[in-house]
Structures are given as C-alpha cells and as structure tokens.
N, C-alpha and C positions, 0 to 999 in steps of 0.2 A: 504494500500500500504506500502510495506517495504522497503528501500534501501536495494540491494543487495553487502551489503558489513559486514567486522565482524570487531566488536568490543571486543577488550580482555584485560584479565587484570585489574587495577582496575576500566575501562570504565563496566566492567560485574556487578562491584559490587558498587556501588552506587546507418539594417537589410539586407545590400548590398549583392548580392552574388558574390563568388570568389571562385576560384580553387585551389589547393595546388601545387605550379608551384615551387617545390623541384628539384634543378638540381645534383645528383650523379655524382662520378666520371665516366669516363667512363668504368673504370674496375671495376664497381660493379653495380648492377640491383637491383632494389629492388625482393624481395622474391616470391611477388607472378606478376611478369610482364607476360605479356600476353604470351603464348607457355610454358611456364615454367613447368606449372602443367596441361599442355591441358588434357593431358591422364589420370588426376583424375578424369575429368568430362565429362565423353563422353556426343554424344547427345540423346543417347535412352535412358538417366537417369540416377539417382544415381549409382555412384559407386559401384564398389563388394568391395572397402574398401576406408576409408578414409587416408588411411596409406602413400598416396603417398603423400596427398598435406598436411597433418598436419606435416609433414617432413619437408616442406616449410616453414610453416606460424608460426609454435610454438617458434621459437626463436628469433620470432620478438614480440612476448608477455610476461611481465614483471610484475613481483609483487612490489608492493607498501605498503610499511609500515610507519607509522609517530611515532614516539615516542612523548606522550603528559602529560603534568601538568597539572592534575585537581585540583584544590583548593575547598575544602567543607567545610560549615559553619558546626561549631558545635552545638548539642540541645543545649539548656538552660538547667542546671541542677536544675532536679526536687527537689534534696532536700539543696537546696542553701540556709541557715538559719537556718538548723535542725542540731541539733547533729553528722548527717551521713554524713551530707556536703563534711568533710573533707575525705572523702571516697571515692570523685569521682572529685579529685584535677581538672584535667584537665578540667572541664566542669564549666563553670561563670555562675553565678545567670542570666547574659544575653546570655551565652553561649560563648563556651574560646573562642580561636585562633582557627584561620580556618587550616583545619588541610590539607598538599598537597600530593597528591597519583601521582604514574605515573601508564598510560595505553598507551595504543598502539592503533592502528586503522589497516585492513587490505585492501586491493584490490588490482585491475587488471590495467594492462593497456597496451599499445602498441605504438612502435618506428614506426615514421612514415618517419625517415630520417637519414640517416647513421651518422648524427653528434649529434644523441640524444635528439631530440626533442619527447616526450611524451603525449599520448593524455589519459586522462581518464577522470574522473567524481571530479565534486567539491567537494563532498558531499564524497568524500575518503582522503581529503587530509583535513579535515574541523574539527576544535573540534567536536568530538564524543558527548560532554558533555555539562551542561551547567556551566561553571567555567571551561573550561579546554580551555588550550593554545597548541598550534601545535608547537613545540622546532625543530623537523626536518624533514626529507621525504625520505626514503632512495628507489631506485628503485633497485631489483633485477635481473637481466640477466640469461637465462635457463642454462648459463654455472655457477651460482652461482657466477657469478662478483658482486659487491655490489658499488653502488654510490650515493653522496649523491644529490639531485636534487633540485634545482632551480625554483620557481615558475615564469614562465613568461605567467600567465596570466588566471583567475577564474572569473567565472559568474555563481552567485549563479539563474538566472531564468531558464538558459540553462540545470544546473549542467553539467558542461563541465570543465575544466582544460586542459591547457597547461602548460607539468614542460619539463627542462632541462638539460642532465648530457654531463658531461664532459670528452668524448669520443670521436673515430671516428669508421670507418669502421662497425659501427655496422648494424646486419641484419633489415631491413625495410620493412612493408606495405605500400599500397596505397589507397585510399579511392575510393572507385567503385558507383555507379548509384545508391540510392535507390528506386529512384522513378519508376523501372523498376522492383522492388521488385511485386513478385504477391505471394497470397494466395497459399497455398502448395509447393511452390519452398522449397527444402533444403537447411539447412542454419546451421553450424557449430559454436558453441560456444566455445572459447579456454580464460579459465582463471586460478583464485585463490583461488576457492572455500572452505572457511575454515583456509585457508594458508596451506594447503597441498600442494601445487607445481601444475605444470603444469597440468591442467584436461582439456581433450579433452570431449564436447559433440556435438550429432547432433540433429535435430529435424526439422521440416515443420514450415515455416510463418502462424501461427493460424488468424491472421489481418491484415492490415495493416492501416495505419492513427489512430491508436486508439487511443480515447478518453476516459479517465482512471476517469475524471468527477474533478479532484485536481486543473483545471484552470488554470490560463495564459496562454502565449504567446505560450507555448511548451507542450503542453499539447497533446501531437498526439505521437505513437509512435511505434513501429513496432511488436508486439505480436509473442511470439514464445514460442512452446513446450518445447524444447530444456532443457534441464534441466539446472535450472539458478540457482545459492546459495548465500550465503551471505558469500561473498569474489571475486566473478564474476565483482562486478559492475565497472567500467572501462573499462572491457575485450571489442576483438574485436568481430563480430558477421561476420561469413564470408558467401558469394554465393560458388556457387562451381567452380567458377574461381578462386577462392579463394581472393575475392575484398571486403574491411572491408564496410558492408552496413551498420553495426548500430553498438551501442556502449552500449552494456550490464548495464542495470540500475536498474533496479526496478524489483518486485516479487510481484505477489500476491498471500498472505499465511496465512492462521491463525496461524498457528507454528511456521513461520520463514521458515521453511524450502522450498523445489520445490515440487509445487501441480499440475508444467505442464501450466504455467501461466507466463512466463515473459517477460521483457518489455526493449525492445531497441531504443535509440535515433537514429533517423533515419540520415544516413551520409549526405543528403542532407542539415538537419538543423544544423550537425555537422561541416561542412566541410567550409561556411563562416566565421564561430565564431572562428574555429582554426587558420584559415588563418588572421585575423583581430589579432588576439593574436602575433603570429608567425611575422607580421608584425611592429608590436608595435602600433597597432591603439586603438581605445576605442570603446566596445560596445555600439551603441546607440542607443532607440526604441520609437515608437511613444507615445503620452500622451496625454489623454482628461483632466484628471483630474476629474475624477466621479468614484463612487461604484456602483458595479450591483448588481441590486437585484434579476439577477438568470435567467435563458433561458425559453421560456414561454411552459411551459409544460400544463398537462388537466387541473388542478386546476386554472393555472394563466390563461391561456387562457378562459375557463367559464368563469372565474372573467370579463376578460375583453370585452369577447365576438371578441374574435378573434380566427384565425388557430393556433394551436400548433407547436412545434418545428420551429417558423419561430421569431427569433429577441432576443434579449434579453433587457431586463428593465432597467433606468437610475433609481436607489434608490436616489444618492447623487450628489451633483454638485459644486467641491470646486467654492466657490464665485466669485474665480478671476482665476482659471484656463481656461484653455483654451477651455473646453466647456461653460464654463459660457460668455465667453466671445463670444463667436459664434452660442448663444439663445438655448443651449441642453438645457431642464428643467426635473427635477425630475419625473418620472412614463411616462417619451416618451420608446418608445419602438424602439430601433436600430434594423432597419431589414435589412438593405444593409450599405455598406462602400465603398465608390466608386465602384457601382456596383456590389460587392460580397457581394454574401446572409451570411445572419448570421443566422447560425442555428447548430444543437446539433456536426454536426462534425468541426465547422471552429467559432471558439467562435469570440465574437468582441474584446475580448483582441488580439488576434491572427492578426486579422485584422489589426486595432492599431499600432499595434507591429512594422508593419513590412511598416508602411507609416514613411516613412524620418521625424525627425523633420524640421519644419519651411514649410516643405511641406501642401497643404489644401486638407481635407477629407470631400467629400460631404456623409453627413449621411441622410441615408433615415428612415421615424422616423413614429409612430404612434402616433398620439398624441391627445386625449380624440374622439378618433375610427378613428381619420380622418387620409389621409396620408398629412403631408408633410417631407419638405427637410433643412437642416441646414449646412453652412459651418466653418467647426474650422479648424484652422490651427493649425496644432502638436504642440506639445514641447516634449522636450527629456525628458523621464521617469525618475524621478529622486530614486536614491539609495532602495534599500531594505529599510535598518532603517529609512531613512529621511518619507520614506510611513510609516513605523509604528508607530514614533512619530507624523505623524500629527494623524494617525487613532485614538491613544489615550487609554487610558486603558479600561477596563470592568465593571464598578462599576454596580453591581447591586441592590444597597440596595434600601429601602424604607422607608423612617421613618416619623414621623408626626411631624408636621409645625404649627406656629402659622396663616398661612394663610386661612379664612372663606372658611369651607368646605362643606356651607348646599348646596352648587349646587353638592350635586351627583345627579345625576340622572340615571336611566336604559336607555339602547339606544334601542329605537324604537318597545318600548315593552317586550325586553329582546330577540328581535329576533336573535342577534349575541352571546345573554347571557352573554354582558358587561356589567357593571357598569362603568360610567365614570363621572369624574371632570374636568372643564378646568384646565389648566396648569400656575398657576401663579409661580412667580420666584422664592417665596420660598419653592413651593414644587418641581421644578427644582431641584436646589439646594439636598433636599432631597432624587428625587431618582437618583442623579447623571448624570442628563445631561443638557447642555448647558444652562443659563439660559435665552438666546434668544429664545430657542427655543419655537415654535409656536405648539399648539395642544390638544390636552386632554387627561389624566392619568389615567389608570384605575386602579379603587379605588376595584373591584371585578371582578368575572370570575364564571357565571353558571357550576357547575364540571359536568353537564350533556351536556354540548354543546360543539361543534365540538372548540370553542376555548380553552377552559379546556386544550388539549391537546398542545398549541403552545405558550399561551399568558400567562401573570402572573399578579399581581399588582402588578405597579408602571410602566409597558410598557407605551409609550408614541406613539399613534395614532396620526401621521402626515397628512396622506392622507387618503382617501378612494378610490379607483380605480382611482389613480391621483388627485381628487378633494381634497384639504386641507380644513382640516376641525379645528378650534377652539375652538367650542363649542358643546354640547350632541346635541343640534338641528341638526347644521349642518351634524354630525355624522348620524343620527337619516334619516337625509333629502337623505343623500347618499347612505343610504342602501333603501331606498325605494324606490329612481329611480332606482336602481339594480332590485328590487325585480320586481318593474313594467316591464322592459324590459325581465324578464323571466329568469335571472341568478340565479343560485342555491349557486352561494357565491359570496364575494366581496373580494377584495385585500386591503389588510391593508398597508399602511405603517408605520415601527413600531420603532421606538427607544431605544434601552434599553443603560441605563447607559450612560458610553464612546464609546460603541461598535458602531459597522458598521449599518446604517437604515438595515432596511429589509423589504422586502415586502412580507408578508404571508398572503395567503389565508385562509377565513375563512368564513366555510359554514351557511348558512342563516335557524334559526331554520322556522318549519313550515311552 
C-alpha cells in the first residue's frame, strides 16, 4: 500500500456521529447544493461529459504543500586515523554534525466552508521523513491564491486532517451519503497529482467496505478505478451529484504509480472526525488493552478446530488493562462485540473503536473450544507512541548463558521438528525478552519441517493452542492431544525478542 501523495526535493533523496451543520451566508450556496448540477447527472446515466459539474466542484479543490527540515546523521568516516582522514574533514571518527536538507511534501485537498476550513489527509501535512520537521503548510486556490494554513486538528489512525486559512467567501463542498455508495456507480476524482495542478478523473466504485488487510479501527475503504496518483491523497472523490463521498488516500502499486486500484476514506467515517475537529473536541476510541494474534483463517482454524473467518485471537493481555481486568485471557478467541460478529470485513479493532470509553462490551469469546462470555468496560485508547513505547523494541539476538542447558530436549519426537529448553532468566535475558516471562526457547529448528519456515532459535513458545506450556513435556503433551483429536497442526504462541506474541501455526510432521 502507498500513500497517494508526492514527496520532492530532498524528501526524494535521502466514535460519536455528527453532521457538518456549516451555516453560509445566505448569498452564497455551497458548489455543489442540490439542482445546481442536476443536469450533469441525469437519471439514465452517466453523462455525455463531465464538463458541467467539474465547473462546479474544481474550485473548491486545493493543493497542499509543507515546506520541511530534515536533519540526517552523518556516516562515520571510514578513514578516521589514517593519513587520508584529513580528506574527508566533515565526516568524525563517530560521524560529524548532522547535516539539514529542506524538502517539501505535496497533496490535495478540499474547502468545505466559505471561511476556509480544509479537509485532507494527515499523512500530507506529516514529516515525509524520519528527522524531518513540518516548518509550514501552504494551501493553494485554483485561482493560484496562496495561504498559509493553520492546523486545527490530525489523527494519525483516521489519517484525516482539518487545517484553516484565513479567508472568506471562498467556493465550498459538502459531504454527501456514502453509505448509499454501490459497486459500479460513477465516481469523479479531482486533485494534485504530481503537483501539476488541477486533474480531473473518473472511474466506477470497484468495492466498497474494503478491507486492504493494514488493521485498525479504519481499515475499510471505498475502492475505485478512477485513476489515483501520488499527489491525489487529500482530494475529494465525488457521486454524480457531485456530493464529496470519500477522501482520496491510498494506491495500490508496485511502481508508485495508478494500476487502477485506489482507495478512498469513506465520508461516513470522515465526516464525525471533521466535525469533532471543527468543533474543538478530542478524538476518542475504545480500549481493551490486548495484541491480536491475527483473524482465524484455514491454518488457525485446523489448529484450533474451529470455523474460519469467524473471531479473531487475544495473543497478549496488558496485566492491568482493561481486558485483564474483565477475565479476556490470552488464545480466547473474540467472535462477537456486543453482538456484532467479528470476522474478515469488520475487525475487532473496528468494533472496539467505536464503543465509548467507560462504556461495557460484552465479548463473546472461544475459549479452549468452549463458548463463553466476558465483560470489560472500555478505556480511551491511548496515543500512537505511548502504544509503541509500551510494545517495546525488537531485539532478536541469541547468545549463550551461563545457565545449565543439558534439558534440551526434541518435542514429541521431533514431530513439530523443534528442539526446545525451558526458559530460565538468564537465557531470557539473552535472547531479549522479559525475564518473567514463562515458557520454552528453542534451542533448534528441523530445516525440513513446516516450522523451518516461520520459527528461529531463541523464539520463545508460550502456549500451544492456548494451553501454556513450560516445559518440553508439556510442549510434547500438547501437540499430542492435537494430534489425537485429528488436527494436522497446532498454534504456537510465540515471543520473539521485544516484539508483539504471535500466534503461528505450525504443521505437525507425520
């Protein structure tokens, strides 16, 4: 997946709902208000041109540029100590002064209100880089007005942005219906493609609700031919009433370039989150406090001996979060959220998401085959980085300990074609993770067997299809009650390093 926006310069080279209740003067309509462009869209179909209503709509659509400082460390100079040192001044035996470039970032976006209020994408107004800082945001007008804009208000899970310039009378959209959006309807794309200026395209809804597999809350989104580029993402995405239904984001491309594949946030999920901005409120989204170990597809589901596409897996369960506190346990399986199924189109994050904090979520849950039920009461999801600081870094190394390592043993014959050791704290320690943690290390990997391909030494095996295991017995004990009920693999859970558990299946030799 790519963002549909362009980076130039030296960026190249290195859950409430609400309506958007905008009240205009009375001598002025917005652009595209109902009758306005009736006669673009008759009702026996697509126009014989779009020429009437892109007259409309295009000068309520706006380019977006940031001017940014990236700051880049410099190498170490290789020959720091040698004769030739003095040859390459700038560069320190630990590498000089960080040296700072300026780039630029491009996109789209569009006035939703005659005082200049702007809606486009975060992820266009956002350092391009890593070490670069955003210095300003300039929005461009199709009259070539130039102004500088104001952030009132970004969420990095929506990627959505509200900025503000300092204007009046300017021409405006409205936000129209998407959920009224159907497969094959025509649908207009008007943005910045490249920062060439104003580019009109059209193309048919190829999806809608899609599920692009990237996760979270937002994760659904409105699929369309339409030719989408990278400078587009902001842009509006219009019906042929000319009513903004989705908000130009994403491409999928191997090139970067349009293969005929792009991806609009749909105005329904867009059009709360504006209006919450525009109001001065705070985004806020529901919180278990657990990691998934992923939607129960053929492999997890053999493992478990359950229906596919129905739940997704709890991997992790912070201690004191608020699943913990409301008995979610590690390897349950969420298959409903007050009532709504959790399956491949409507994630449990999604679900989640969109339950009020403080508010209670009855989870319907599978838990070692059996059903039951558990209630947690939300908490408000806290910050991107504060999640990525507790997740913790990725240390994957392995190294050897003074701790007695004659308990390797094979597991269960070498049927999974492990070798494993319990997990004492100084080999914790060694291959970088928690030195509480509970479980057995593997010390080897048969490169003939189905784990070869997923698993390493120094992985740390938590579970076995939910059952925690400690020791190569237990290990050993839980693939053979698998093996007895007739499953052709077992579900691991797996620890590497600082990283996130995981639950990978893995198939059962002979």
């Amino acid at each position: 997946m790519r963002y549909a926006y362009a980076i130039t310069g030296a960026l190249l080279l290195g859950g409430a709902t609400a309506t958007l209740a905008l009240q205009p003067s009375v001598a002025q309509v917005a652009q595209n208000e109902p009758g306005a462009i009736q006669a673009a869209a008759p009702k026996g179909g697509a126009p014989m041109s779009f020429a009437d209503m892109v007259a409309r709509l295009q000068p309520a659509v706006v380019n977006i540029s940031t001017k940014q400082t990236i700051v880049q460390k410099q190498p170490a100079n290789p020959f720091s100590g040698t004769p030739f040192g003095d040859l390459f001044g700038g560069m320190g035996g630990q590498g000089g002064a960080p040296v700072k470039r300026e780039g630029q970032s491009l996109g789209s976006g569009f006035l939703i209100s005659p005082d200049g209020y702007v809606v486009t994408n975060n992820h266009v107004i956002s350092p391009g880089a890593q070490g670069a800082t955003v210095n300003s945001i300039t929005v461009t007008l199709s009259d070539h007005k130039e102004y500088v804009a104001k952030v009132i208000g970004k969420d990095q899970d929506s990627d959505l942005a509200l900025l503000k310039i300092d204007a009046t009378n300017l021409p405006f959209v409205k936000f129209g219906d998407s959920s009224r959006a159907r497969v094959g309807d025509w649908v207009v794309a008007i943005g910045e493609p490249f920062g060439l200026g104003g580019t009109v395209t059209a193309g048919i809804i190829s999806a809608i609700n899609r599920v692009t597999g990237q996760g979270g809350a937002y994760d659904r989104f409105i699929q369309t031919d339409a030719s989408i580029n990278q400078g587009n993402s902001g842009g509006p995405m219009f019906d042929l009433n000319g009513n903004v239904i989705g908000i130009n984001s994403q491409i999928f491309s191997q090139s970067g370039g349009n293969i005929g594949i792009g991806f609009a946030i749909p105005a329904e999920e867009a059009k709360p989150i504006i209006e919450t901005f525009r109001t001065g409120g705070k985004i806020q989204r529901g919180y278990l406090g657990v990691s998934l170990g992923g939607p129960i597809d053929d492999d997890r589901a053999e493992a478990l001996g359950i229906p596919k596409n129905q739940g997704e897996l709890i991997a992790g369960v912070e201690p004191t979060g608020p699943a913990a506190k409301g008995g979610l346990k590690v390897g349950d399986v969420v298959i409903k959220v007050n009532g709504a199924e959790v399956n491949p189109d409507q994630s449990l994050s999604r679900l989640v998401s969109n339950v009020k904090p403080g508010e209670t979520a009855r989870l319907d849950v599978i838990r070692n085959n059996k059903p039951a039920s558990v209630n947690v009461t939300v908490a408000a999801r806290p910050s991107n980085d504060q999640l990525l600081a507790q997740a913790g870094g990725d240390d994957e190394g392995f190294g050897s300990d003074d701790d007695d390592d004659s308990a390797v043993v094979p597991v269960n014959g070498g049927a999974l074609g492990l070798t494993v050791q319990p997990l004492t704290a100084g080999i914790a320690r060694a291959v970088g993770v928690d030195p509480t943690t509970r479980g057995v290390v593997i010390a080897a990997v048969d490169q003939s067997s189905d784990a070869a391909q997923k698993l390493k030494r120094g992985d740390v095996v938590l579970a076995v299809n939910s059952t925690p295991v400690t020791t190569a017995a237990a290990l050993s004990a839980a693939v053979n009650q698998a093996k007895a009920a007739g499953r052709p693999q077992v579900l691991l859970l797996v620890q590497r390093g600082r990283g996130a558990k995981a639950f990978i299946p893995v198939k059962i030799k002979g």
